[in-house]
C-alpha angles and dihedrals in degrees: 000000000000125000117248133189123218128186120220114212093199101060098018093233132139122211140171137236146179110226143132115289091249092067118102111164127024129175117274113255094222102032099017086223110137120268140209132237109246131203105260122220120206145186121215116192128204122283152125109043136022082008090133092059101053084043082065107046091061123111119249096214082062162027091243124095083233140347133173099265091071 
């Protein structure tokens, strides 16, 4: 089952859940009010293939895989 985040208006809290696709509100678990399914933002990192690569393309003055100071 994939993992869903909702967003309560009465206590202004986000959670997640795992829970089927149809599903579009579910009760807050602090306030039990219902809450509404929320557009989720994520972050992938690198992994998997050609990670090493990438690893490698990176700058060494910085996090970042290239800026303009390199």
């Amino acid at each position: 089952m994939p993992l869903y985040e909702f967003y309560c208006p009465q206590c202004d809290k986000r959670f997640e859940e795992l829970c089927r696709g149809t599903t579009e509100n579910l009760p807050c678990p602090q306030c039990a009010t219902e809450s509404k399914k929320v557009l989720s933002t994520f972050r992938a990192g690198w992994g998997g293939l050609g990670s090493e690569a990438a690893a490698s393309s990176r700058c060494s003055g910085c996090s970042g895989k290239s800026c303009s100071s390199c």
